[in-house]
ZADO-1210 file (C-alpha; in nm, 4 decimals, padded with zeros to 6 digits):
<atoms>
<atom x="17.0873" y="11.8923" z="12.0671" code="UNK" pos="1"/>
<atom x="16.9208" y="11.6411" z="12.3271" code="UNK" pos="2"/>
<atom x="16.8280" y="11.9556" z="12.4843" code="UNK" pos="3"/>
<atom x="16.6647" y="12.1306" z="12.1948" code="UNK" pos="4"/>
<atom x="16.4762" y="11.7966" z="12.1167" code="UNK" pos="5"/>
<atom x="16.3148" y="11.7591" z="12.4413" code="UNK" pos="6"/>
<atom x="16.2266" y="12.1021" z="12.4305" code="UNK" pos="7"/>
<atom x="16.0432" y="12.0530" z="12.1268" code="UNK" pos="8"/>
<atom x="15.8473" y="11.7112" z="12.2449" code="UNK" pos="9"/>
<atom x="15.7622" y="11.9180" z="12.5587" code="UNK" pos="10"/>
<atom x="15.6011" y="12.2010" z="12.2877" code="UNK" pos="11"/>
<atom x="15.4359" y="11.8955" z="12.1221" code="UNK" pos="12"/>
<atom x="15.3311" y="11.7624" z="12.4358" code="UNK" pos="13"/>
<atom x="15.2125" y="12.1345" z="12.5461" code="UNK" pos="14"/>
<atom x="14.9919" y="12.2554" z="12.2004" code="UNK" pos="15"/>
<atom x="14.8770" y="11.8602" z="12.2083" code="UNK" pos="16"/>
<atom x="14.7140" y="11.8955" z="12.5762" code="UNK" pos="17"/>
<atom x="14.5502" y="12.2592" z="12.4698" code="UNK" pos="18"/>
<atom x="14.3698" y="12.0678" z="12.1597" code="UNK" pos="19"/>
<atom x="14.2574" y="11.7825" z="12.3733" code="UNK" pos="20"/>
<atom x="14.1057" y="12.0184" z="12.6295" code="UNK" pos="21"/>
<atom x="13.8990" y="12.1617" z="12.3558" code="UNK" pos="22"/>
<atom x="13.7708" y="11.8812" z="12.2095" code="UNK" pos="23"/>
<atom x="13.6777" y="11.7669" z="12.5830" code="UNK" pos="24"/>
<atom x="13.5344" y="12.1143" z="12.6140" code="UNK" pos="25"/>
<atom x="13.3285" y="12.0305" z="12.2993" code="UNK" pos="26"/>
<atom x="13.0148" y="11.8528" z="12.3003" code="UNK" pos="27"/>
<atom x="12.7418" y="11.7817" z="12.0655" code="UNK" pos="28"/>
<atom x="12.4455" y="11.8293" z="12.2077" code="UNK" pos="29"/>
<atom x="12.0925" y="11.6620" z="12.0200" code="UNK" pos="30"/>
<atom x="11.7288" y="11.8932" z="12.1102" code="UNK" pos="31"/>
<atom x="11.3856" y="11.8154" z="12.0049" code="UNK" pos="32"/>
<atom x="11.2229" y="12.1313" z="11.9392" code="UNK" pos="33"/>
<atom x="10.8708" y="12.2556" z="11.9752" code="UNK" pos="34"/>
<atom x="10.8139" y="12.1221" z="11.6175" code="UNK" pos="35"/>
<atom x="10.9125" y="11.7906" z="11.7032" code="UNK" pos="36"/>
<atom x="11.2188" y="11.8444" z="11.4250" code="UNK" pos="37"/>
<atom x="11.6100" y="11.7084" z="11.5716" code="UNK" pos="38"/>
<atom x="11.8730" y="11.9183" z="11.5738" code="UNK" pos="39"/>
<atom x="12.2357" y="11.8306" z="11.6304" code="UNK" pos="40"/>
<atom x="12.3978" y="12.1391" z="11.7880" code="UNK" pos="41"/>
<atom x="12.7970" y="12.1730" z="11.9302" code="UNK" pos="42"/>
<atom x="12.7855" y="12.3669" z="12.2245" code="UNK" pos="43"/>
<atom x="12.8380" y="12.6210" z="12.3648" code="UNK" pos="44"/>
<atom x="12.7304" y="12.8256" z="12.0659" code="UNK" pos="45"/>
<atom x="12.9722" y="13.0898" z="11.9673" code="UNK" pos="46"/>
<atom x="12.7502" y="13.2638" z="11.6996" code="UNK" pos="47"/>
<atom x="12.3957" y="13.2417" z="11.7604" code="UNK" pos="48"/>
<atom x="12.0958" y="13.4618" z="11.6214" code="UNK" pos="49"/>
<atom x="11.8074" y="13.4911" z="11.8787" code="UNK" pos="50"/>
<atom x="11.5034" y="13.6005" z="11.7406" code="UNK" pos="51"/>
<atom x="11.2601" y="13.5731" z="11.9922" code="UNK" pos="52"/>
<atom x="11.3663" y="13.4725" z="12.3857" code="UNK" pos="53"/>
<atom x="11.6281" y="13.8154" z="12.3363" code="UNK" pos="54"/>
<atom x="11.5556" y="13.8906" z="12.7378" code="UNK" pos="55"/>
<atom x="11.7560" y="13.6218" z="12.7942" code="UNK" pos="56"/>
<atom x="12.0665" y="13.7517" z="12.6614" code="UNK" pos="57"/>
<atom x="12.1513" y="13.9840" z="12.9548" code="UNK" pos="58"/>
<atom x="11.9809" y="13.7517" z="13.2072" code="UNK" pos="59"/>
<atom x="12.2735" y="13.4648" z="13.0745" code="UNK" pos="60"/>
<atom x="12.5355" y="13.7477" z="13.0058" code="UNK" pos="61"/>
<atom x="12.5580" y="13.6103" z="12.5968" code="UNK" pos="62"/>
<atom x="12.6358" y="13.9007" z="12.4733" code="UNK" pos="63"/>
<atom x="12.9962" y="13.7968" z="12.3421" code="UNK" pos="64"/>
<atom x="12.7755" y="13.4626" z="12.1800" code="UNK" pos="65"/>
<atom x="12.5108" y="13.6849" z="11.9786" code="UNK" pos="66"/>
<atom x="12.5597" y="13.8057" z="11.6521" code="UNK" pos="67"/>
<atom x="12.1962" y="13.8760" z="11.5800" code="UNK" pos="68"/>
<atom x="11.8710" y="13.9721" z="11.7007" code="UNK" pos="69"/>
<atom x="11.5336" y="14.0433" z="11.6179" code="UNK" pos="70"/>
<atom x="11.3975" y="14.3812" z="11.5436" code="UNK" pos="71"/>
<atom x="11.1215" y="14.3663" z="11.8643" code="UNK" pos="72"/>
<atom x="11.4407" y="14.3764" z="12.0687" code="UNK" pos="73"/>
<atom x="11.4738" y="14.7785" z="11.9439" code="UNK" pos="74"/>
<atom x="11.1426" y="14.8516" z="11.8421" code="UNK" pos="75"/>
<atom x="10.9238" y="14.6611" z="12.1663" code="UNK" pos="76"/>
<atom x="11.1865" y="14.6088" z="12.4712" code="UNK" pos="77"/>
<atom x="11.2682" y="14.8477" z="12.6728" code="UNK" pos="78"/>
<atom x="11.5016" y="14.6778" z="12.8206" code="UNK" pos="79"/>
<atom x="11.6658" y="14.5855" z="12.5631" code="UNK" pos="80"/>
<atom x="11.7001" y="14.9393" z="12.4543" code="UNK" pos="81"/>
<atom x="11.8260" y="15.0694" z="12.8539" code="UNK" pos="82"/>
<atom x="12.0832" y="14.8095" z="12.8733" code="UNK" pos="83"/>
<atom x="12.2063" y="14.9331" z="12.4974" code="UNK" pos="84"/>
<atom x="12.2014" y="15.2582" z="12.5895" code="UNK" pos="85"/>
<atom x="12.4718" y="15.2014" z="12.8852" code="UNK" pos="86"/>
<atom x="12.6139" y="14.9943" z="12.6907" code="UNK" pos="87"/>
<atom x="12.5696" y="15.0675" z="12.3039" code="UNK" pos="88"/>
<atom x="12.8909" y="14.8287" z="12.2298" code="UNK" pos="89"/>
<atom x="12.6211" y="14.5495" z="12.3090" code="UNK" pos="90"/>
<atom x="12.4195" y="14.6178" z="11.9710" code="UNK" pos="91"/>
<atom x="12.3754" y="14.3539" z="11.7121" code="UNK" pos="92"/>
<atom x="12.2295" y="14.3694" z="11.3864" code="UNK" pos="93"/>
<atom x="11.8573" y="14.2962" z="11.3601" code="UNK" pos="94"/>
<atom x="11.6943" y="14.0225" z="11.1207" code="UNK" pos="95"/>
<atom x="11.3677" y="14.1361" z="11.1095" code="UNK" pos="96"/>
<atom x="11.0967" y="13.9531" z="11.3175" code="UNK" pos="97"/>
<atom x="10.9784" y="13.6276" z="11.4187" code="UNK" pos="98"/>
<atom x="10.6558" y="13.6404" z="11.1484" code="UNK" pos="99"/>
<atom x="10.8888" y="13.8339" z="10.9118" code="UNK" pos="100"/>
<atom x="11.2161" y="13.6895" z="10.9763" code="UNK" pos="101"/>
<atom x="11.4714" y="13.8323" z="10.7146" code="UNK" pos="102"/>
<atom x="11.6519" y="13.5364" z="10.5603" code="UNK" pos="103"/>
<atom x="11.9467" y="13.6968" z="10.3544" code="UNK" pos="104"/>
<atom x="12.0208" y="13.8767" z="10.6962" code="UNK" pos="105"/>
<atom x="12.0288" y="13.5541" z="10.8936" code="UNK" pos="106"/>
<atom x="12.2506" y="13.4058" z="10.6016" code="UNK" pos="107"/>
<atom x="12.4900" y="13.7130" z="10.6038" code="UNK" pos="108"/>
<atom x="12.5913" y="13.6853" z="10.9771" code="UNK" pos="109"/>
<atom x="12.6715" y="13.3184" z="10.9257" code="UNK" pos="110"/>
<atom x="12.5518" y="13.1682" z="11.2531" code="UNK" pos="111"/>
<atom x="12.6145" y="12.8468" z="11.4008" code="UNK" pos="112"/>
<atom x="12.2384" y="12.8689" z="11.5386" code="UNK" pos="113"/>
<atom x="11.9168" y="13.0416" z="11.4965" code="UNK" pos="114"/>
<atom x="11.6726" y="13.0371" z="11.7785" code="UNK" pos="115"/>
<atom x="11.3424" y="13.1944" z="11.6769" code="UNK" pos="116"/>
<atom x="10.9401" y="13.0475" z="11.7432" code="UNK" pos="117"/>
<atom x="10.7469" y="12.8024" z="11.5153" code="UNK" pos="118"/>
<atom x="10.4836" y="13.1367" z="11.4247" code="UNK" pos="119"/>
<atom x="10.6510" y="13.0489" z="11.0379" code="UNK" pos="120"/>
<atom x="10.7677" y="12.6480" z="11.0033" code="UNK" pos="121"/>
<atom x="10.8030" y="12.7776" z="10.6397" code="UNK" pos="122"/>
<atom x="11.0909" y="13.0055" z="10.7497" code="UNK" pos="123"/>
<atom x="11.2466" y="12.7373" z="10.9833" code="UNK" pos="124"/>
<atom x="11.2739" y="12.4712" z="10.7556" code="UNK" pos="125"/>
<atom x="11.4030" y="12.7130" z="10.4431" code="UNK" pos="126"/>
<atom x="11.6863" y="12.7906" z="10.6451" code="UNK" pos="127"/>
<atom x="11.7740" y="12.4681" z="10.7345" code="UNK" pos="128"/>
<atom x="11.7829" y="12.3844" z="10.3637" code="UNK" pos="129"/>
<atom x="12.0123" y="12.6171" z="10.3952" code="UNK" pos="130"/>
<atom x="12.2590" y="12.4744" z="10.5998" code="UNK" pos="131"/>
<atom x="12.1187" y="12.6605" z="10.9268" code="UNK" pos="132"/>
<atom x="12.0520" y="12.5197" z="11.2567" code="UNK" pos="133"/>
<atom x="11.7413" y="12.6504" z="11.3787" code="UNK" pos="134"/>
<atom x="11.5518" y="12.5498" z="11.7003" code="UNK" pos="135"/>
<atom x="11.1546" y="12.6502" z="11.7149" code="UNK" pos="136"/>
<atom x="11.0349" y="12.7196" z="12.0349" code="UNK" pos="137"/>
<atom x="10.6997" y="12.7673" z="12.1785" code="UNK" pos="138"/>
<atom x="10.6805" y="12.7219" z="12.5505" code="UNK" pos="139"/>
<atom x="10.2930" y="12.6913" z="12.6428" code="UNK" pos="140"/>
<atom x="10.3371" y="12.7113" z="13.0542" code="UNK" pos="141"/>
<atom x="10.5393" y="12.8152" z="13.2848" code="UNK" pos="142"/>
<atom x="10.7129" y="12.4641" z="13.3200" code="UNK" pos="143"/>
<atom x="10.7989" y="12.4943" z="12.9421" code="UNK" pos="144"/>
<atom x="10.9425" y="12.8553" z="13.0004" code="UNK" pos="145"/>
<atom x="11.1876" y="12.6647" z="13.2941" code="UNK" pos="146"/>
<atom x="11.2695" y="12.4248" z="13.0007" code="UNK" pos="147"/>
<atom x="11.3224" y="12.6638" z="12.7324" code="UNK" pos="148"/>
<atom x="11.5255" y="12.8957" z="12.9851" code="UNK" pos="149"/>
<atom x="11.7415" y="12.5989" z="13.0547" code="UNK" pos="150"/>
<atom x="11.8161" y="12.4967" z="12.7252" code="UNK" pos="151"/>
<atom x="11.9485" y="12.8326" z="12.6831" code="UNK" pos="152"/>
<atom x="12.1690" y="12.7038" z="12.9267" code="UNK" pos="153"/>
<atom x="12.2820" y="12.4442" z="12.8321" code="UNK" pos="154"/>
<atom x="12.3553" y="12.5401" z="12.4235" code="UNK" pos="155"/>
<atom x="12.5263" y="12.8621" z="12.5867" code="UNK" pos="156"/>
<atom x="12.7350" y="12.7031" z="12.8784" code="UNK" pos="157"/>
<atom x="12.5045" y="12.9216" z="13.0736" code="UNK" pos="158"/>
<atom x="12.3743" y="12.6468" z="13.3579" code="UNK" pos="159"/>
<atom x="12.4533" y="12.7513" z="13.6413" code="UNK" pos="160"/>
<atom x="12.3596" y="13.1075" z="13.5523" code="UNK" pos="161"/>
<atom x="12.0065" y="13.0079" z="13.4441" code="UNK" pos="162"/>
<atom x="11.9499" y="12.8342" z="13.7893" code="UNK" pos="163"/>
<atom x="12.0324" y="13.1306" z="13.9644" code="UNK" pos="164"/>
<atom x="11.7693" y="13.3411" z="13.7272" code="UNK" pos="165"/>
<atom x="11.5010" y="13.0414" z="13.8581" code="UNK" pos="166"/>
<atom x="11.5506" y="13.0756" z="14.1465" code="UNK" pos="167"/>
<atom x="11.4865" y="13.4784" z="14.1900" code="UNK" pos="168"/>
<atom x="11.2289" y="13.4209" z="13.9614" code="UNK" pos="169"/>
<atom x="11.0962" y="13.1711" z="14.2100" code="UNK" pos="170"/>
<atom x="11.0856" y="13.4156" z="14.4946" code="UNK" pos="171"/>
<atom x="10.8870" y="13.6483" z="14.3654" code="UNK" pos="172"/>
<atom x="10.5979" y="13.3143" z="14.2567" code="UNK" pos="173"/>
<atom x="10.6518" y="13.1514" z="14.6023" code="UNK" pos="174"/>
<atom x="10.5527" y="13.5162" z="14.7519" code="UNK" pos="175"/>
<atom x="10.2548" y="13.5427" z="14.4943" code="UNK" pos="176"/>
<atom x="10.1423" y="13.1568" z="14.6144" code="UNK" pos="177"/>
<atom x="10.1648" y="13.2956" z="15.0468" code="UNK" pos="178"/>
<atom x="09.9257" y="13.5601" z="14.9600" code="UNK" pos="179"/>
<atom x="09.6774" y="13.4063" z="14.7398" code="UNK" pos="180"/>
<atom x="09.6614" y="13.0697" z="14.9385" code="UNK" pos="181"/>
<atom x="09.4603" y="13.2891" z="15.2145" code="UNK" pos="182"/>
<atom x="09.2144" y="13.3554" z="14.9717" code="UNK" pos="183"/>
<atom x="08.8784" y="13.1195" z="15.0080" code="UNK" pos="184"/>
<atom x="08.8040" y="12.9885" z="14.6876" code="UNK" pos="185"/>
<atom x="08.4423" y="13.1498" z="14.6905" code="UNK" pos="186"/>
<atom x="08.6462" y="13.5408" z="14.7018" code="UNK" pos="187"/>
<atom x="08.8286" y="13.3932" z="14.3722" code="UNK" pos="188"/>
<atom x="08.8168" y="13.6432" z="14.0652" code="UNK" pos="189"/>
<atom x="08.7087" y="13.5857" z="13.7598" code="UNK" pos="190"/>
<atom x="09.0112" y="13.7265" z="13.5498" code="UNK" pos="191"/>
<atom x="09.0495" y="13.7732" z="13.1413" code="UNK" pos="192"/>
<atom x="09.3167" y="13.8513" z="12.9023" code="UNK" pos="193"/>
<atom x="09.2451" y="14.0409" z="12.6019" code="UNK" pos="194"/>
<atom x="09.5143" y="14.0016" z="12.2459" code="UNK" pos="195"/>
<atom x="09.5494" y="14.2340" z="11.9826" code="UNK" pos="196"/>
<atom x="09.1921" y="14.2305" z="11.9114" code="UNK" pos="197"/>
<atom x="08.9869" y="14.2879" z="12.2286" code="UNK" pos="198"/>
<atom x="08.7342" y="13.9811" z="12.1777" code="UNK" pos="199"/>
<atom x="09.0479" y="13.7800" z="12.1383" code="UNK" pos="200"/>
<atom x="09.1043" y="13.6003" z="12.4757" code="UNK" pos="201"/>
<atom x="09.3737" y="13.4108" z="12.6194" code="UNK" pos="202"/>
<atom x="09.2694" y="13.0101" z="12.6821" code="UNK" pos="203"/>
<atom x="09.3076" y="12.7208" z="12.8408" code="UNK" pos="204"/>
<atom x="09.6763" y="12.6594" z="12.6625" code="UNK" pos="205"/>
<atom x="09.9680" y="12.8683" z="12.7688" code="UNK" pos="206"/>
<atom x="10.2019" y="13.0882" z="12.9864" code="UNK" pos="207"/>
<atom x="09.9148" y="13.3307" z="13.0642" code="UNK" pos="208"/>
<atom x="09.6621" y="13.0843" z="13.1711" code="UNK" pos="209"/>
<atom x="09.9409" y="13.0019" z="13.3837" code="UNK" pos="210"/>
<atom x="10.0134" y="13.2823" z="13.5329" code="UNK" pos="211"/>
<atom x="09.6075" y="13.3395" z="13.5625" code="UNK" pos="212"/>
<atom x="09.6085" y="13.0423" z="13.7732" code="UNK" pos="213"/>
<atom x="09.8996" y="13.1178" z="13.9923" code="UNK" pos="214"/>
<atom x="09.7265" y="13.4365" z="14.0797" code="UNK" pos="215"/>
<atom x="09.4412" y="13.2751" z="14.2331" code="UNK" pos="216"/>
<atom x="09.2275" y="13.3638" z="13.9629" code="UNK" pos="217"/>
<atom x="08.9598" y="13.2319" z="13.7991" code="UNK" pos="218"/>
<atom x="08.9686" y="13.2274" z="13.3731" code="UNK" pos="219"/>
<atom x="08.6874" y="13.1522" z="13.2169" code="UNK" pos="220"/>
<atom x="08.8040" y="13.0979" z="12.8995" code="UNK" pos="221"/>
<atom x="09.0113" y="12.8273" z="12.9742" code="UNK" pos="222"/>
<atom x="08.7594" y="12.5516" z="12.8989" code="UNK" pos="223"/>
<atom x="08.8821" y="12.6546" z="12.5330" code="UNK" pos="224"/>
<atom x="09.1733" y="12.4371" z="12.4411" code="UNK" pos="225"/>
<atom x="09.3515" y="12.6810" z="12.2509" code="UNK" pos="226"/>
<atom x="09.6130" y="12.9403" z="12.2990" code="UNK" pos="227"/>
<atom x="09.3896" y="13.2458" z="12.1433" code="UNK" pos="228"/>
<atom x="09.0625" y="13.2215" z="12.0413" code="UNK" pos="229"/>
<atom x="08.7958" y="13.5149" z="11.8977" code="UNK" pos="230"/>
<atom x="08.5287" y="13.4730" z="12.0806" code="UNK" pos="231"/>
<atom x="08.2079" y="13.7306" z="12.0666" code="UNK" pos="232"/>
<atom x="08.1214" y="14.0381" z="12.3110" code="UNK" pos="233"/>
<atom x="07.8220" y="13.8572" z="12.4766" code="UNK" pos="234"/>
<atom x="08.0196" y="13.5627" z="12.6005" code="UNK" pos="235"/>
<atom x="08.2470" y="13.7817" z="12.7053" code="UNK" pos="236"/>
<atom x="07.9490" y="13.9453" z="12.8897" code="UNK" pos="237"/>
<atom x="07.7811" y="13.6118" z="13.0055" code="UNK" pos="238"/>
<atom x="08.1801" y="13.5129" z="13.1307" code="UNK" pos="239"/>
<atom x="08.1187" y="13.8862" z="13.3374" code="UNK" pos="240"/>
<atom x="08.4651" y="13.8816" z="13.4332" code="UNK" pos="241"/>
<atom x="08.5815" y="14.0786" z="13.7413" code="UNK" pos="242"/>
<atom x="08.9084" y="14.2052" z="13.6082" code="UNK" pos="243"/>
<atom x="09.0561" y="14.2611" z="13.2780" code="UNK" pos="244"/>
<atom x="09.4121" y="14.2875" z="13.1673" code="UNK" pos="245"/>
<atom x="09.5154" y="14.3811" z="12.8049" code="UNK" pos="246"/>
<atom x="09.8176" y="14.2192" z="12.6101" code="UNK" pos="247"/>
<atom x="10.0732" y="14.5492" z="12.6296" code="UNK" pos="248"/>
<atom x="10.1506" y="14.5562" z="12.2344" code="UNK" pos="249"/>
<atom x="09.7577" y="14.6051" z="12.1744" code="UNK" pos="250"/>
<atom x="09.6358" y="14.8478" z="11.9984" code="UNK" pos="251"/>
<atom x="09.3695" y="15.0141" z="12.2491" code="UNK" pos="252"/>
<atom x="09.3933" y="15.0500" z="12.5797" code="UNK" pos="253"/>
<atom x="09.1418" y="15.0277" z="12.8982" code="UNK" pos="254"/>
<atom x="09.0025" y="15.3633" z="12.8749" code="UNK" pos="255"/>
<atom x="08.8480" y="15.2261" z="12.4908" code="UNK" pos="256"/>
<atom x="08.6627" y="14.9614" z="12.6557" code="UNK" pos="257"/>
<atom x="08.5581" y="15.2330" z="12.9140" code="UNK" pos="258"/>
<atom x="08.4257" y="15.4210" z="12.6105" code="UNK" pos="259"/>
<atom x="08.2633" y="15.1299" z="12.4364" code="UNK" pos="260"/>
<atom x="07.8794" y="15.0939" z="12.5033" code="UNK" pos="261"/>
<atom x="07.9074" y="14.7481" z="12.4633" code="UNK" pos="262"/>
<atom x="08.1272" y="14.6639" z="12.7205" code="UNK" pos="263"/>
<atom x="07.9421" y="14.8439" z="12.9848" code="UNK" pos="264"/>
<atom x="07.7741" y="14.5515" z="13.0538" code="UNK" pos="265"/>
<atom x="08.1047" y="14.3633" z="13.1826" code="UNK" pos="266"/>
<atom x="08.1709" y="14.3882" z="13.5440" code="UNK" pos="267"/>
<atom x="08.5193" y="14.4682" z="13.5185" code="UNK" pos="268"/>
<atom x="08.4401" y="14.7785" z="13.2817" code="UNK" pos="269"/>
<atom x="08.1862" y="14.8965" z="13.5436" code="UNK" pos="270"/>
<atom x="08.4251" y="14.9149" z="13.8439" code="UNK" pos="271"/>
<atom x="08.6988" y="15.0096" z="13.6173" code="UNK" pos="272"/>
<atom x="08.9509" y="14.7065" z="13.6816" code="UNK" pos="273"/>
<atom x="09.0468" y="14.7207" z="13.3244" code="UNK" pos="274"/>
<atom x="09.4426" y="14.6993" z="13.3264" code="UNK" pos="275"/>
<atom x="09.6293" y="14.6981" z="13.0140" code="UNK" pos="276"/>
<atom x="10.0227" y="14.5288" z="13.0967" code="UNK" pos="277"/>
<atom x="10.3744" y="14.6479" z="12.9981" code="UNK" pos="278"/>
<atom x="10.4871" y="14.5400" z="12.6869" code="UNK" pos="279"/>
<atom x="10.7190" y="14.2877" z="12.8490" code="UNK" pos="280"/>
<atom x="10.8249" y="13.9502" z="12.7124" code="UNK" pos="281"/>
<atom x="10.6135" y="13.6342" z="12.8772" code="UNK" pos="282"/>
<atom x="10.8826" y="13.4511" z="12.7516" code="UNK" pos="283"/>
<atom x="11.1145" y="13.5715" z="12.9961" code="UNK" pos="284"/>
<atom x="11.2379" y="13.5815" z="13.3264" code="UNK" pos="285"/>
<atom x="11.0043" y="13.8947" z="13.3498" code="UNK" pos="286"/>
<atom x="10.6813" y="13.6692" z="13.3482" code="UNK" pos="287"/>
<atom x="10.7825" y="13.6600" z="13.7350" code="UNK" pos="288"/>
<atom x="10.7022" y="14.0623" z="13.8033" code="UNK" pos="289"/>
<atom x="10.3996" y="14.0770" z="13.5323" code="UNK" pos="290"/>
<atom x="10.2825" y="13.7843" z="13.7662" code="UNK" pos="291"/>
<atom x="10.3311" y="14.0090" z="14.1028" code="UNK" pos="292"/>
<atom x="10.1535" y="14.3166" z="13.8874" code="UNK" pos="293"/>
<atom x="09.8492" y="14.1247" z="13.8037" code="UNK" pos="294"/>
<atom x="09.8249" y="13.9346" z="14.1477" code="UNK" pos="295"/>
<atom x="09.8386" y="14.2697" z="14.2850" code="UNK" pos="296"/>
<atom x="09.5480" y="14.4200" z="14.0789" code="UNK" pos="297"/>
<atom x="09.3427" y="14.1169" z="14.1006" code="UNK" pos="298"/>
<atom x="09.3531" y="14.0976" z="14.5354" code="UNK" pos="299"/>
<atom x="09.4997" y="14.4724" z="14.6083" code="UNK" pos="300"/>
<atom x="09.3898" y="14.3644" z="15.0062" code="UNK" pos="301"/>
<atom x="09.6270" y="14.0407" z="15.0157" code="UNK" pos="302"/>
<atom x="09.9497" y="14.2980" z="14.9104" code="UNK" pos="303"/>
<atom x="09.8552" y="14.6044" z="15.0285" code="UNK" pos="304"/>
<atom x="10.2304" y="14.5934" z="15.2401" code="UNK" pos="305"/>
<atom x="10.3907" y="14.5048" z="14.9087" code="UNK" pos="306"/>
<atom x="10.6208" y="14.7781" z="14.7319" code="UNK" pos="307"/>
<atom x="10.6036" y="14.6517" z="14.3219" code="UNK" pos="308"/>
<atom x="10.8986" y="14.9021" z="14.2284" code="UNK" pos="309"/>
<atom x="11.0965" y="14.7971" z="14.5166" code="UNK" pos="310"/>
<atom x="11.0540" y="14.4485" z="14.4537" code="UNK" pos="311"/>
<atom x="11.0770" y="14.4582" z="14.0323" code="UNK" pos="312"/>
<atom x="11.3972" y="14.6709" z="14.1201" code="UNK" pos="313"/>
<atom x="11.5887" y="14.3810" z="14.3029" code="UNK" pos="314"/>
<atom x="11.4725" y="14.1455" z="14.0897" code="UNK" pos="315"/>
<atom x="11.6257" y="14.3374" z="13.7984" code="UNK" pos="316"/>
<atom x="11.9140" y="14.4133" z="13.9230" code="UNK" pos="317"/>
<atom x="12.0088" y="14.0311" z="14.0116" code="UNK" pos="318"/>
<atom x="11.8881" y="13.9153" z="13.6902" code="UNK" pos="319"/>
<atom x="11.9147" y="14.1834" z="13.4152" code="UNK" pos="320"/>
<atom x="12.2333" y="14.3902" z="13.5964" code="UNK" pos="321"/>
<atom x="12.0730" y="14.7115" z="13.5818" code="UNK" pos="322"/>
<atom x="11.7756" y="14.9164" z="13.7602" code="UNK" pos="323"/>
<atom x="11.3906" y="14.8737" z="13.6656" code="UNK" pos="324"/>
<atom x="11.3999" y="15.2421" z="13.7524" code="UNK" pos="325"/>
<atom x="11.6136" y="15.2918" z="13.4543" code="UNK" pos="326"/>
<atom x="11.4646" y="15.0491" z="13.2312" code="UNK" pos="327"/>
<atom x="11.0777" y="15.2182" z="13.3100" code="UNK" pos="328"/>
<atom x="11.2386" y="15.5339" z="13.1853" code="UNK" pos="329"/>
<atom x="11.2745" y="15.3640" z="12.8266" code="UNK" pos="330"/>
<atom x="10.8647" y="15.1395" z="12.8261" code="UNK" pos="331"/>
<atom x="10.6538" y="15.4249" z="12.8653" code="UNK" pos="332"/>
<atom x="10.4818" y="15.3532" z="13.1700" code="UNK" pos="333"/>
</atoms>
């Protein structure tokens, strides 16, 4: 009997010491989102819909923490769609879009968190009426991207994980910064991005101007304190840029501005340094290689020694666990 009952109290003692190591385990964690809103989130999330930073769940590994993702993930990322194809267990139902987020399939999956971008507030704070948890997020640099990355971290028990995606990232910028640092600042190009619309231009606020800069290159647009801004064909001519690159979802391509008898005027149409990008997520770990791509278009001389497949390969092999080779099959490039 004595026996039995210390048996028992040793059970007690036993399922007693599993619950308090889960409630240690558990922790409320408080963010302040790119809409200024507070959100009181335990972590680390077990069922989370990610609308729009989806790149980031095979660079963290949440695949086992996702229960939802937007439709771009399918329809726009190749990547997305070459890691699913190796793996098709990895799929997830979609909720439409971050402008056209589908509430009744957000509700249906029951999530303990939504993670999509402020484009809608409307949608954001409908769901929270809801009962949802929803962070907005809208990093506007790089520095924002490290924060955003890192809060992925942190809500996923991903930290150490994201430092190690940093820091690859970071190899491939600190190579970018050796090269262009040799180049005098009076051999600095003038560089544009073009949006959907191709007199919409890419300012002075966010991840591209960024990335414009870190290239050694020159944007004139960036006096405009804006993210986007339409702005006409002849300052776009007076600007005269010296290279071009086009958003990768757009609608046209380099060869229509080529075509255009309006453009011909534009030095970068002339000498055919029009580049239009992959359709790859600048809210990603991949910002590092579209950096490398456009560095090397922009100063071709400062990396002629540079292999872009070789180096995109190792990069996503350490941080997406599978070949670019195999992932270029699936973006059309």
């Amino acid at each position: 009997m004595v026996r039995r009952t210390i048996f028992k109290v040793l059970v007690l003692i036993l399922i007693l010491s599993f619950i308090w190591v889960e409630v240690l385990q558990a922790e409320t964690f408080r963010v302040t989102d790119k809409l200024g809103r507070k959100v009181m989130v335990d972590v680390p999330v077990k069922r989370a819909v990610i609308v729009i930073t989806y790149e980031l769940i095979p660079a963290l590994n949440l695949w086992n923490q996702v229960v939802g993702v937007s439709r771009w993930a399918e329809e726009v990322c190749g990547l997305y769609r070459a890691i699913l194809n190796e793996n098709p267990n990895f799929r997830k139902p979609t909720v439409g879009a971050g402008s056209d987020l589908n509430v009744e399939a957000v509700l249906r999956l029951n999530p303990d968190l939504v993670i999509t971008w402020t484009y809608n507030p409307n949608t954001i704070w409908f769901l929270e009426k809801k009962g949802v948890k929803v962070i907005g997020i809208h990093p506007d640099s790089l520095q924002e991207l490290y924060e955003v990355m890192r809060l992925h971290g942190k809500l996923f028990g991903k930290e150490k994980r994201v430092e190690e995606v940093i820091k690859e990232m970071g190899k491939i910028f600190n190579l970018i910064r050796a090269r262009v640092s040799k180049i005098p600042p009076e051999k600095r190009k003038r560089v544009i991005h073009l949006g959907g619309k191709p007199t919409t231009v890419s300012c002075g606020i966010g991840i591209t101007n960024d990335v414009i800069k870190l290239i050694g290159g020159i944007n004139p647009a960036s006096s405009i304190k804006e993210r986007n801004a339409d702005v006409s064909i002849e300052r776009i001519i007076q600007w005269d840029p010296d290279v071009i690159f086009i958003w990768g979802s757009a609608g046209y391509d380099e060869n229509w501005l080529y075509g255009n008898s309006q453009w011909k005027y534009v030095k970068a149409v002339r000498e055919k340094r029009v580049y239009k990008l992959p359709r790859w997520s600048t809210w990603s770990p991949r910002i590092a290689p579209i950096a490398l791509y456009m560095a090397m278009k922009v100063y071709p001389e400062y990396f002629r020694d540079v292999n872009f497949e070789k180096v995109a390969d190792n990069f996503y092999k350490k941080v997406f666990g599978i070949s670019y080779y195999k992932v270029k099959h699936y973006e059309g490039y």
